[in-house]
PDB file with SEQRES, HELIX, SHEET and CRYST1 records, atoms N, CA, C and O in Angstrom:
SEQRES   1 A   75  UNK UNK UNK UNK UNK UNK UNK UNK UNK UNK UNK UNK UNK          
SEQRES   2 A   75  UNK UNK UNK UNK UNK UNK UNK UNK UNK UNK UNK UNK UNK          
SEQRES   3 A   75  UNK UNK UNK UNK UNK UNK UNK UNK UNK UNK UNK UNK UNK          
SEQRES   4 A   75  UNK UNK UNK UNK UNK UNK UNK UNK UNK UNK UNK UNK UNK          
SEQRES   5 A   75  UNK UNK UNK UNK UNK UNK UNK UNK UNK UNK UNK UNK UNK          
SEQRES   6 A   75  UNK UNK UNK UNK UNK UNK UNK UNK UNK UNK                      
SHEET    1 AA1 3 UNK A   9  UNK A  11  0                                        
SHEET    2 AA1 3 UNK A  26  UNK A  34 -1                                        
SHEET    3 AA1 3 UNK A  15  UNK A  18 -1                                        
SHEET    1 AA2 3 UNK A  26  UNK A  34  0                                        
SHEET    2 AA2 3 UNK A  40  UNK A  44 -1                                        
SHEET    3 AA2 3 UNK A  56  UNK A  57 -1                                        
CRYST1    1.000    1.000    1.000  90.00  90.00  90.00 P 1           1          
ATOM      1  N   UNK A   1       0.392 -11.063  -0.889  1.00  0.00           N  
ATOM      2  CA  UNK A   1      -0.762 -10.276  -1.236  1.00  0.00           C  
ATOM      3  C   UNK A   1      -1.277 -10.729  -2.592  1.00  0.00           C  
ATOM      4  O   UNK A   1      -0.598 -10.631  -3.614  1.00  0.00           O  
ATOM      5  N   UNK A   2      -2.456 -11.208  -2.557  1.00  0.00           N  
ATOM      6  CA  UNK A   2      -3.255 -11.867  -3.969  1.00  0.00           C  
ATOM      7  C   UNK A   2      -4.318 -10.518  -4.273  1.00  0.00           C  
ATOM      8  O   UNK A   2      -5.276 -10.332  -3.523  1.00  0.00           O  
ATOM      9  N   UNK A   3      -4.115  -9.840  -5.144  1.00  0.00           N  
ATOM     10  CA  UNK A   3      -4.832  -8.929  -6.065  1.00  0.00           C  
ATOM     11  C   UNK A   3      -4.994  -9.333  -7.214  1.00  0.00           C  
ATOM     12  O   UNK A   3      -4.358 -10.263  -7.710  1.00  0.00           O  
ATOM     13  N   UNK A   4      -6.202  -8.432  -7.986  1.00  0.00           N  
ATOM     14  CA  UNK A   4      -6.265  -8.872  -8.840  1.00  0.00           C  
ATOM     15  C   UNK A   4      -5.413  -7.999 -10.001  1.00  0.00           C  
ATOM     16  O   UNK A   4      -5.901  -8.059 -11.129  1.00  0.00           O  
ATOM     17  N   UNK A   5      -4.541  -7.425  -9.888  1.00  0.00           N  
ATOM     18  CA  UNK A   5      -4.198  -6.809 -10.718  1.00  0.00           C  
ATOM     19  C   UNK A   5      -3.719  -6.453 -11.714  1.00  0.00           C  
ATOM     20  O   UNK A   5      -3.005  -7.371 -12.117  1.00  0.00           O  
ATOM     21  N   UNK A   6      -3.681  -5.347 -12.602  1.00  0.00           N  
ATOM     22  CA  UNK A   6      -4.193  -4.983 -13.894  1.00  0.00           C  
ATOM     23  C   UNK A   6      -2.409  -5.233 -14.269  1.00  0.00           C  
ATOM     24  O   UNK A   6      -1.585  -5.313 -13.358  1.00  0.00           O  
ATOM     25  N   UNK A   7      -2.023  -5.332 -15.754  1.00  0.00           N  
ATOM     26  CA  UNK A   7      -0.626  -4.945 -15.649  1.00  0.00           C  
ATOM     27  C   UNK A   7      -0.078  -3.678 -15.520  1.00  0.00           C  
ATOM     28  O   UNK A   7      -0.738  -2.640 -15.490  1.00  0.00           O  
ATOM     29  N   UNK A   8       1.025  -3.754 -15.449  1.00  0.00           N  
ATOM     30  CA  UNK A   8       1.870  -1.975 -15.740  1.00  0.00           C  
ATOM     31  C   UNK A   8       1.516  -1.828 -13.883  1.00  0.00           C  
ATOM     32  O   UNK A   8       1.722  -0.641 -13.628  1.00  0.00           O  
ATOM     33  N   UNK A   9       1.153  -2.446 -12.785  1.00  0.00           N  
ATOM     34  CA  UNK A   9       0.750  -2.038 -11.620  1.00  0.00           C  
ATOM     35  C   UNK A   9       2.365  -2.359 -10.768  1.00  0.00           C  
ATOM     36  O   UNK A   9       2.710  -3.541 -10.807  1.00  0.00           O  
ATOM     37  N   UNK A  10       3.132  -1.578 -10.178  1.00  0.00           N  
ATOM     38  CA  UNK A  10       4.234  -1.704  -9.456  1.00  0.00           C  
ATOM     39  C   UNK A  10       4.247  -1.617  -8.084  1.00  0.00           C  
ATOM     40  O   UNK A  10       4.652  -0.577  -7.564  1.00  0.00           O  
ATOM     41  N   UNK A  11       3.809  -2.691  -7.304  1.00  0.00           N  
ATOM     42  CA  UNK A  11       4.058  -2.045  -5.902  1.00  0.00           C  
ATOM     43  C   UNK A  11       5.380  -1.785  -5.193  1.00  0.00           C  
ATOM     44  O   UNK A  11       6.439  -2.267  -5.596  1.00  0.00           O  
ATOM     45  N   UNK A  12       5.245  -0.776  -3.810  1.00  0.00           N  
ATOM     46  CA  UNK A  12       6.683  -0.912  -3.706  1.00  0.00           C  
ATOM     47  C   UNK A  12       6.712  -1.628  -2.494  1.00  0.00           C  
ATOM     48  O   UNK A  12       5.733  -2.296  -2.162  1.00  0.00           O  
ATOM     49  N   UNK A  13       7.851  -1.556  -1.708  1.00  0.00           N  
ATOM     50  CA  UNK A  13       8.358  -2.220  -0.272  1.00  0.00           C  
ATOM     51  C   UNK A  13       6.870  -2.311   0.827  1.00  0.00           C  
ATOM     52  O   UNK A  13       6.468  -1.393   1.542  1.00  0.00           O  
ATOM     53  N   UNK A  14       6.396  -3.368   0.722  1.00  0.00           N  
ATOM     54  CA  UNK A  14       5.186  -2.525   2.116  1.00  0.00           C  
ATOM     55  C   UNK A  14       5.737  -2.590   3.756  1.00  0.00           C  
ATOM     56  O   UNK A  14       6.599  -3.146   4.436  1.00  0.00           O  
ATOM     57  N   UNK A  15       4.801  -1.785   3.859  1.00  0.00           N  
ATOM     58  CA  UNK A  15       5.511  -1.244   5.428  1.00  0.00           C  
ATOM     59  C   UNK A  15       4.191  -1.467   6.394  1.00  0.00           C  
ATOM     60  O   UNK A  15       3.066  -1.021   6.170  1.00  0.00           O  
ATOM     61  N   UNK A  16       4.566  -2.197   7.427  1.00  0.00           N  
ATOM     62  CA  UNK A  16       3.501  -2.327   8.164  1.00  0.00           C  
ATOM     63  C   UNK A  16       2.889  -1.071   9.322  1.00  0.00           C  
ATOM     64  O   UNK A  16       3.305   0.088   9.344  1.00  0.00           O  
ATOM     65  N   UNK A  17       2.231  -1.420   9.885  1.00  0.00           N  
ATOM     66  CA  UNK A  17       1.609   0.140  10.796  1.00  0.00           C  
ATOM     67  C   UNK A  17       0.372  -0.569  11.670  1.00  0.00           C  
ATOM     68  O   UNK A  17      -0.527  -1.239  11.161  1.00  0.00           O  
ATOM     69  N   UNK A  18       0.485  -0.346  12.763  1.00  0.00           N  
ATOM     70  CA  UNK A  18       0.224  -0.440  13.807  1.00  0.00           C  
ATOM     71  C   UNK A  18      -0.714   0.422  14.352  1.00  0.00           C  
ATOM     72  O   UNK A  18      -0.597   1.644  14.454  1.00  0.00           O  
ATOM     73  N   UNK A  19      -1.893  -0.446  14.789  1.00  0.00           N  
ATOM     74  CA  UNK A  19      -3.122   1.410  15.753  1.00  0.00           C  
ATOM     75  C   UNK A  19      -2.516   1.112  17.067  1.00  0.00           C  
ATOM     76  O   UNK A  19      -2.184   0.048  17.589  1.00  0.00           O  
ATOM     77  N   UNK A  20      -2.463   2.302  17.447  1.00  0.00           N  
ATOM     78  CA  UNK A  20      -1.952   2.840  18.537  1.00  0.00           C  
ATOM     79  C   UNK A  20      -2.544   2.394  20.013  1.00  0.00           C  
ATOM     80  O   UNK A  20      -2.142   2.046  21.123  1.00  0.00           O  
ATOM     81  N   UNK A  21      -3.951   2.672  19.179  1.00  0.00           N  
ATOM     82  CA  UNK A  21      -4.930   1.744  20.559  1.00  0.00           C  
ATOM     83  C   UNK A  21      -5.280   1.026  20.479  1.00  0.00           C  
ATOM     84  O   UNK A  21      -6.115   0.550  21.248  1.00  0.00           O  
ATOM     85  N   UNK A  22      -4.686   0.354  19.149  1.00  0.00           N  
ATOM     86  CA  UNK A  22      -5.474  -1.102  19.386  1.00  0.00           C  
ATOM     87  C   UNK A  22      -4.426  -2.199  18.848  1.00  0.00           C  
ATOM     88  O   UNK A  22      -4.426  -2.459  17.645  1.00  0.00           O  
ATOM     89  N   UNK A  23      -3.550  -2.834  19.706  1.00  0.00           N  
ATOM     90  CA  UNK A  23      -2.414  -3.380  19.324  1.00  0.00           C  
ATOM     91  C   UNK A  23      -2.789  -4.473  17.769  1.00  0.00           C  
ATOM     92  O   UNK A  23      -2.275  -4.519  16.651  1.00  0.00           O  
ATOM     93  N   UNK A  24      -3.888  -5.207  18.406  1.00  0.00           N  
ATOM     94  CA  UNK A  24      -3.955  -6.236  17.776  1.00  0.00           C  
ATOM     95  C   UNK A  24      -4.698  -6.280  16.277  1.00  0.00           C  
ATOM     96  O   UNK A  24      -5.197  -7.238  15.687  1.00  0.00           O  
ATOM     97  N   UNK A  25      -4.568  -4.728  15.848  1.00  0.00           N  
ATOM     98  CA  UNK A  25      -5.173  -4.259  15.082  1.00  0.00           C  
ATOM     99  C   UNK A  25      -3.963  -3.985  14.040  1.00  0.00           C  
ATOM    100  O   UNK A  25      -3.340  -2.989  14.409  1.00  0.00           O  
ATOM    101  N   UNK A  26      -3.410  -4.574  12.806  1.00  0.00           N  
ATOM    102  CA  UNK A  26      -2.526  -4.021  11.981  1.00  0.00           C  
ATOM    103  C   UNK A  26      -2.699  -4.022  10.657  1.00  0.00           C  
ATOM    104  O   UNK A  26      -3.552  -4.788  10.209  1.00  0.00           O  
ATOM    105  N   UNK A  27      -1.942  -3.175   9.741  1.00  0.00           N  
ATOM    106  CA  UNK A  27      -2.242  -2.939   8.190  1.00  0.00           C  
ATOM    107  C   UNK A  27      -1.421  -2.908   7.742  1.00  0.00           C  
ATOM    108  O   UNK A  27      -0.429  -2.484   8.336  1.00  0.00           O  
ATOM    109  N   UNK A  28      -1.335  -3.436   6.142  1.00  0.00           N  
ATOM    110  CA  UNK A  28       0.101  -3.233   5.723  1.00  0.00           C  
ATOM    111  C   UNK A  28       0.275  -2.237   5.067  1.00  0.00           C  
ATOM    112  O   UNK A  28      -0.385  -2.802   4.195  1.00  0.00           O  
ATOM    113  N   UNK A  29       0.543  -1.204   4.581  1.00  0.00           N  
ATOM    114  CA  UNK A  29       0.644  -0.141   3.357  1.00  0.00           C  
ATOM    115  C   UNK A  29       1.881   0.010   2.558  1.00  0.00           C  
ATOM    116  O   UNK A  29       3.030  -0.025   2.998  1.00  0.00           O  
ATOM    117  N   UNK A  30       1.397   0.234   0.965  1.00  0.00           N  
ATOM    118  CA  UNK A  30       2.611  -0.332   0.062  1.00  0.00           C  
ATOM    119  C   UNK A  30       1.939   1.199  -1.255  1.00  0.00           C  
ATOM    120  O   UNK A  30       0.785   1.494  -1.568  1.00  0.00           O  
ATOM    121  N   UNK A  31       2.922   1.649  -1.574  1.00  0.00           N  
ATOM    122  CA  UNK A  31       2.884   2.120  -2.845  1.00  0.00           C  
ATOM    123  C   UNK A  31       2.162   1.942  -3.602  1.00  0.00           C  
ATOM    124  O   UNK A  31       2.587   0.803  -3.793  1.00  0.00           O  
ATOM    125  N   UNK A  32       1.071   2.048  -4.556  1.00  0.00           N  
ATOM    126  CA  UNK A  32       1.366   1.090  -6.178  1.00  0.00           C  
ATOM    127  C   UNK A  32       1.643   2.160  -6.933  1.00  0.00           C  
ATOM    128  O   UNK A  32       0.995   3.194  -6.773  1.00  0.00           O  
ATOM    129  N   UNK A  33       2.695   2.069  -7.915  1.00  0.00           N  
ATOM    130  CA  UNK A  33       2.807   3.141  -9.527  1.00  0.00           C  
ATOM    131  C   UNK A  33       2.075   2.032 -10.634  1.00  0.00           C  
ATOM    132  O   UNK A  33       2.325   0.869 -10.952  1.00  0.00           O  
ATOM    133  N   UNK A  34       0.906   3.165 -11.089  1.00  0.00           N  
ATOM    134  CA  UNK A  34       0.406   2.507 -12.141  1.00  0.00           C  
ATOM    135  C   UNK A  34       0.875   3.078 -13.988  1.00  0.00           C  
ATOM    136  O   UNK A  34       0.422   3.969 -14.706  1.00  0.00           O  
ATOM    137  N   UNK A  35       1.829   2.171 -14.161  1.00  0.00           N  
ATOM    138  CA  UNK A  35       2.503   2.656 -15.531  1.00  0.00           C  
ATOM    139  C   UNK A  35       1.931   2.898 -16.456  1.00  0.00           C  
ATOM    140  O   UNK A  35       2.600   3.286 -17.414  1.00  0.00           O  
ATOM    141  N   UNK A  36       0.195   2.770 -16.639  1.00  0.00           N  
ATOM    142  CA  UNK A  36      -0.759   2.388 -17.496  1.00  0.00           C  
ATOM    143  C   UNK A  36      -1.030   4.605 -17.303  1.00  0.00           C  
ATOM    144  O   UNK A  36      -0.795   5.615 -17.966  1.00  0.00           O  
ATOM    145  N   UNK A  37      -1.425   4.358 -16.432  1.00  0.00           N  
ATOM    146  CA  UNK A  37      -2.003   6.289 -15.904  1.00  0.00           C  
ATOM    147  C   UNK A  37      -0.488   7.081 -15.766  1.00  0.00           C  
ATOM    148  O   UNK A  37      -0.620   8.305 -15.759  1.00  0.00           O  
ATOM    149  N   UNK A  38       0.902   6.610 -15.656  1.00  0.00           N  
ATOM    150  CA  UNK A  38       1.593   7.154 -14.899  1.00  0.00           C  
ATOM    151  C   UNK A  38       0.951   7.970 -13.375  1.00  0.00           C  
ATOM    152  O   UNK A  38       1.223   9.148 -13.144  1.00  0.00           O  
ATOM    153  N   UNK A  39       0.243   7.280 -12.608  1.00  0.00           N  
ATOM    154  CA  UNK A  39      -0.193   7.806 -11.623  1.00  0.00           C  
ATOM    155  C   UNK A  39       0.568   6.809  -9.821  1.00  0.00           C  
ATOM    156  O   UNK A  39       1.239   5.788  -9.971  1.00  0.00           O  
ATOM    157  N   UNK A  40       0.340   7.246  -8.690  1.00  0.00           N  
ATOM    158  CA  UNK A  40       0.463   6.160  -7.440  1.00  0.00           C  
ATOM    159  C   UNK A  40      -0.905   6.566  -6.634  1.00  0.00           C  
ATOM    160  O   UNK A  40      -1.579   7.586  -6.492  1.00  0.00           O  
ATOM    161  N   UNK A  41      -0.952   4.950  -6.100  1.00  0.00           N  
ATOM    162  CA  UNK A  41      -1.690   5.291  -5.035  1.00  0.00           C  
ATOM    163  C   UNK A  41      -1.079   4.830  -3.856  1.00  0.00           C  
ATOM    164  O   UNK A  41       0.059   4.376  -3.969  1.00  0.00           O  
ATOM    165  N   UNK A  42      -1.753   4.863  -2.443  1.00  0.00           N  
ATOM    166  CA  UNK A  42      -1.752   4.243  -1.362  1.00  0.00           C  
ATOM    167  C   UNK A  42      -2.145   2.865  -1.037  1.00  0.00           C  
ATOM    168  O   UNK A  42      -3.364   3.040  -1.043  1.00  0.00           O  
ATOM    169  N   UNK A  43      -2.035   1.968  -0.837  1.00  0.00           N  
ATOM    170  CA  UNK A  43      -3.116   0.943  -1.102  1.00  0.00           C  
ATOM    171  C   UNK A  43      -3.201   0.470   0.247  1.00  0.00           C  
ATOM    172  O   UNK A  43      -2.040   0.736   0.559  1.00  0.00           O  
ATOM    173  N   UNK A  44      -3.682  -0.018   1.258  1.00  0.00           N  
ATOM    174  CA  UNK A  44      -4.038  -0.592   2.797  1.00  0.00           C  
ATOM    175  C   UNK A  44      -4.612  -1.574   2.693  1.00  0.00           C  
ATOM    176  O   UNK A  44      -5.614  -1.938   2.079  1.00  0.00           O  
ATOM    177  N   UNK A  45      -3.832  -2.067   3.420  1.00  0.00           N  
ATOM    178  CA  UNK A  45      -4.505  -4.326   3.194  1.00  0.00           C  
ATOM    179  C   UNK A  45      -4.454  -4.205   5.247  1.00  0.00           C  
ATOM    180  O   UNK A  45      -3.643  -3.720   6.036  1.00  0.00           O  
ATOM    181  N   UNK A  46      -5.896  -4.996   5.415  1.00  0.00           N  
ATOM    182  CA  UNK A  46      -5.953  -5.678   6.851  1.00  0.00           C  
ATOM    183  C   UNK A  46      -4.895  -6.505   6.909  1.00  0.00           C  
ATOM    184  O   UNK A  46      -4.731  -7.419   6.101  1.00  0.00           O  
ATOM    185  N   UNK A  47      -4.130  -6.253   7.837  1.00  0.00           N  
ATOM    186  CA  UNK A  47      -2.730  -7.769   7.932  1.00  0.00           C  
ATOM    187  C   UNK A  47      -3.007  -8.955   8.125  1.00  0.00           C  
ATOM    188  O   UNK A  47      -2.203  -9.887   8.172  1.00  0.00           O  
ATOM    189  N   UNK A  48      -4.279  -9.007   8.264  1.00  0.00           N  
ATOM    190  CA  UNK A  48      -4.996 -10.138   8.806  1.00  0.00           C  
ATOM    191  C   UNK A  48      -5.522 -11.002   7.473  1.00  0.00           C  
ATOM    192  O   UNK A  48      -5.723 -12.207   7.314  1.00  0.00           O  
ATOM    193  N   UNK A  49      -5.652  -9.881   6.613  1.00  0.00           N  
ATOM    194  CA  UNK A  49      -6.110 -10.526   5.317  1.00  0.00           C  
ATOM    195  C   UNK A  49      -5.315 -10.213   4.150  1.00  0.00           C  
ATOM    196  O   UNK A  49      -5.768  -9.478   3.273  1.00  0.00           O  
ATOM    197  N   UNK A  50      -4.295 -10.662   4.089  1.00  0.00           N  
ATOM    198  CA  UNK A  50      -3.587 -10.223   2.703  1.00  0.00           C  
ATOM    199  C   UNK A  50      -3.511 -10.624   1.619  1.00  0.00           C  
ATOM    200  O   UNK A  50      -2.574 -10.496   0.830  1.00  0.00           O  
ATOM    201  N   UNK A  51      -5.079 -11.457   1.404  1.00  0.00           N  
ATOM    202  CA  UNK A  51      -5.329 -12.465   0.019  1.00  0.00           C  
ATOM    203  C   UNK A  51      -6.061 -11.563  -0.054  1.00  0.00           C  
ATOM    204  O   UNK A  51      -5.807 -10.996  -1.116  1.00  0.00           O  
ATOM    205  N   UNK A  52      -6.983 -10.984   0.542  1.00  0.00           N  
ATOM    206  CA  UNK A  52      -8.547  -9.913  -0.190  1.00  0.00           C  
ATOM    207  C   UNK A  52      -7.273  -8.330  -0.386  1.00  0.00           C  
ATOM    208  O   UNK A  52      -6.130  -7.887  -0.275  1.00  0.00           O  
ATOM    209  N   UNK A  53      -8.769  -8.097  -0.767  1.00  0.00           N  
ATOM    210  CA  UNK A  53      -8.384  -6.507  -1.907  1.00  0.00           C  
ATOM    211  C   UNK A  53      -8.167  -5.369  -1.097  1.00  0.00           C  
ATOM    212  O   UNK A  53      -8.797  -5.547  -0.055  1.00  0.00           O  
ATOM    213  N   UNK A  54      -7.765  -4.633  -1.085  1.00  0.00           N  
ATOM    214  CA  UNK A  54      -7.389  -3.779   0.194  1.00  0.00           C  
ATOM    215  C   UNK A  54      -8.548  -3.407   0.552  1.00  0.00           C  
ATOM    216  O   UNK A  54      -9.616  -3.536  -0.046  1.00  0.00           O  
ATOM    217  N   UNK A  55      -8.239  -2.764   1.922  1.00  0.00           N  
ATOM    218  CA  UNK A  55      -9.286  -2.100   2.882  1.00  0.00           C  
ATOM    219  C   UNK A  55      -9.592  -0.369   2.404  1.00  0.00           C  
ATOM    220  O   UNK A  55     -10.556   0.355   2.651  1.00  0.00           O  
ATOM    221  N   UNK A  56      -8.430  -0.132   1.694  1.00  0.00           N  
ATOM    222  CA  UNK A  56      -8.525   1.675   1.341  1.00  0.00           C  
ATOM    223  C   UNK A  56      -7.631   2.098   0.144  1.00  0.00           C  
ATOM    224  O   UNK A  56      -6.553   1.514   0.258  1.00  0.00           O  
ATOM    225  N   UNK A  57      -7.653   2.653  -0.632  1.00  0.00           N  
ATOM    226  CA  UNK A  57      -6.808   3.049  -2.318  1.00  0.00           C  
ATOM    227  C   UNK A  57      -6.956   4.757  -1.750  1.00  0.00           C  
ATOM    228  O   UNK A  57      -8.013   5.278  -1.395  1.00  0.00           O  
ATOM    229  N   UNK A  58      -5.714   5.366  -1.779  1.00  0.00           N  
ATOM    230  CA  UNK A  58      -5.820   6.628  -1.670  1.00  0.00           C  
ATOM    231  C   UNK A  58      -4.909   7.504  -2.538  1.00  0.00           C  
ATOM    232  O   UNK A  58      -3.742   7.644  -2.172  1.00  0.00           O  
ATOM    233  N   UNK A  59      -5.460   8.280  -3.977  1.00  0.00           N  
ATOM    234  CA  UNK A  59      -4.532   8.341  -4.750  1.00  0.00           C  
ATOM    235  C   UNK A  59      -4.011   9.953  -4.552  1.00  0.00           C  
ATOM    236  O   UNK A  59      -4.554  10.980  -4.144  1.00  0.00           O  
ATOM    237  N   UNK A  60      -2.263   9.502  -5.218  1.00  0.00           N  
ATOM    238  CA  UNK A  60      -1.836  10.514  -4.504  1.00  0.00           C  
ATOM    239  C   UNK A  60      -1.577  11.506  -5.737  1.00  0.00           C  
ATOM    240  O   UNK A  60      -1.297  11.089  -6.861  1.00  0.00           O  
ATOM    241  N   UNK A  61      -1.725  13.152  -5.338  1.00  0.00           N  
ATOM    242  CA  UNK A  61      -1.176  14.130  -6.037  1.00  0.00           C  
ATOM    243  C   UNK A  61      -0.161  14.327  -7.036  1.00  0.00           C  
ATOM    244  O   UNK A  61      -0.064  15.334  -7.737  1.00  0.00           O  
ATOM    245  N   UNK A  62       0.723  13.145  -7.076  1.00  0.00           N  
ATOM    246  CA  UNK A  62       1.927  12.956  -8.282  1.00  0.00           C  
ATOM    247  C   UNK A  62       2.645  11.606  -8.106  1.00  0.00           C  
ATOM    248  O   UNK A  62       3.077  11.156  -7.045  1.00  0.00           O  
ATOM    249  N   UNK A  63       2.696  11.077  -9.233  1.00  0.00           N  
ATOM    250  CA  UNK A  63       3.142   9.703  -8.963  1.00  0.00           C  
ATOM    251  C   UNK A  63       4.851   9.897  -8.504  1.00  0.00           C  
ATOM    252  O   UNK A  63       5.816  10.647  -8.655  1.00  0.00           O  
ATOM    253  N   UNK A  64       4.327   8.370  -7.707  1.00  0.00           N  
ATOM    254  CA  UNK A  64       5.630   7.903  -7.312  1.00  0.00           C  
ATOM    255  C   UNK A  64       6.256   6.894  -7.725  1.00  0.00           C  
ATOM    256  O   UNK A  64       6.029   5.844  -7.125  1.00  0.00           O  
ATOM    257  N   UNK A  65       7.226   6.871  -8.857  1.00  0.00           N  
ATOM    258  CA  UNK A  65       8.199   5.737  -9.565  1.00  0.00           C  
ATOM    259  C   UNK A  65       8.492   4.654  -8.719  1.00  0.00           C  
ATOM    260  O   UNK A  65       8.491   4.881  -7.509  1.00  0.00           O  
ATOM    261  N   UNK A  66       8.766   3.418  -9.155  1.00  0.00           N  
ATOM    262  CA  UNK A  66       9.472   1.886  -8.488  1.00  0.00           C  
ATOM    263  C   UNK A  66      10.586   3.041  -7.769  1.00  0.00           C  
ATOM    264  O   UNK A  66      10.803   4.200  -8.120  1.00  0.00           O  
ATOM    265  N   UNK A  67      11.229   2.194  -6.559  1.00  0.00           N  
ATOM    266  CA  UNK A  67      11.930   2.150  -6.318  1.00  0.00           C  
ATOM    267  C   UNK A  67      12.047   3.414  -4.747  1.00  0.00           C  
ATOM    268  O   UNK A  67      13.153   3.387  -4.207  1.00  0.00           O  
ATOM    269  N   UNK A  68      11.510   3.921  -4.418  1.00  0.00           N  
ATOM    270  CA  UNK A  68      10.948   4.827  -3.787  1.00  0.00           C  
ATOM    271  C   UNK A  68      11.003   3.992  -2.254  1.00  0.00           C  
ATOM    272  O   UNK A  68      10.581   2.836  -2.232  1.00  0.00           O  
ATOM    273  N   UNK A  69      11.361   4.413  -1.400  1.00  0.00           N  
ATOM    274  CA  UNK A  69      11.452   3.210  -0.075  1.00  0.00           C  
ATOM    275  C   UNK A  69      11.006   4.036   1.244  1.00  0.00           C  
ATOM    276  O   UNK A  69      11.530   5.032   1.743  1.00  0.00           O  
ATOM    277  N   UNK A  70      10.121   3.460   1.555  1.00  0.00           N  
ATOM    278  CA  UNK A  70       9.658   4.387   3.099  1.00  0.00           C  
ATOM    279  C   UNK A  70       9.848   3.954   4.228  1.00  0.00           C  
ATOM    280  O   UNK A  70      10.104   2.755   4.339  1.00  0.00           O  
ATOM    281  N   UNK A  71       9.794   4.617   5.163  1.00  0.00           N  
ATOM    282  CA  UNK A  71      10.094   4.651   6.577  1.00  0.00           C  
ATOM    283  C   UNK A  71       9.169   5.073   7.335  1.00  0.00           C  
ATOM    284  O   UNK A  71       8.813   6.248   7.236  1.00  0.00           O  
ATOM    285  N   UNK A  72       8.452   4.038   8.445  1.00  0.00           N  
ATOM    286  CA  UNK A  72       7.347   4.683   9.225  1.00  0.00           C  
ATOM    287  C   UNK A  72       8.109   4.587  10.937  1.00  0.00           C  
ATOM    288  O   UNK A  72       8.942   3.778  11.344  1.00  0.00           O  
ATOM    289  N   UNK A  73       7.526   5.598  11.580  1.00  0.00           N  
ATOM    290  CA  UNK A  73       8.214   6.084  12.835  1.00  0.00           C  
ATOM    291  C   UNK A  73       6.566   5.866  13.545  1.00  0.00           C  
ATOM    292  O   UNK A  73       5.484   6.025  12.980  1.00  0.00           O  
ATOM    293  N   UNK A  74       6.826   5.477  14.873  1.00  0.00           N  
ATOM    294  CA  UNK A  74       5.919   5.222  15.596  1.00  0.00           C  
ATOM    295  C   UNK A  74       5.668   6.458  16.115  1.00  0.00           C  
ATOM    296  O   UNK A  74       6.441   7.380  16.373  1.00  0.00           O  
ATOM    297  N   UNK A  75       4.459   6.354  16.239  1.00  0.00           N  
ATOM    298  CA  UNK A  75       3.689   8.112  16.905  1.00  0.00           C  
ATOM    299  C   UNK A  75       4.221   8.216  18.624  1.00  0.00           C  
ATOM    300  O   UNK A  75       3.904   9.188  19.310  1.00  0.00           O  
TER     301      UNK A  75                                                      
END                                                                             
C-alpha cells in the first residue's frame, strides 16, 4: 500500500473483505492510529488498487493503539 502519509500514522494488520454479491469485488481494511491527533480511523483500499489512496477514511469514536488485531467472519 503506497500512501502518502503524514508521520506519527500507524497502520495495523489489514484484513481483507469480500462483497457478498459480488465475488470479484474485494477491499482491504486496516486500522490507522494517528499519534499526531491521538485519534484511529478506518481506512478501505480497492484490492485491486493498493498503490492509490483509499476508497473510504471512517473515523472512529476513540482511538485505537498499534497493536490491536482483528478478525472478520463471513456474513
Amino acid at each position: 500500500m503506497q500512501t502518502n502519509l503524514k508521520q506519527n500514522l500507524y497502520p495495523s494488520e489489514p484484513q481483507p473483505a469480500q462483497d457478498a454479491q459480488n465475488p470479484e469485488q474485494s477491499w482491504v481494511i486496516t486500522v490507522v492510529y494517528d499519534g499526531n491527533s491521538h485519534s484511529s480511523e478506518v481506512w478501505v483500499f480497492d484490492s485491486d488498487r493498493l498503490d492509490d489512496e483509499p476508497v473510504g477514511k471512517l473515523r472512529l469514536p476513540s482511538p485505537i493503539p498499534p497493536g490491536f488485531h482483528g478478525t472478520w467472519k463471513p456474513a
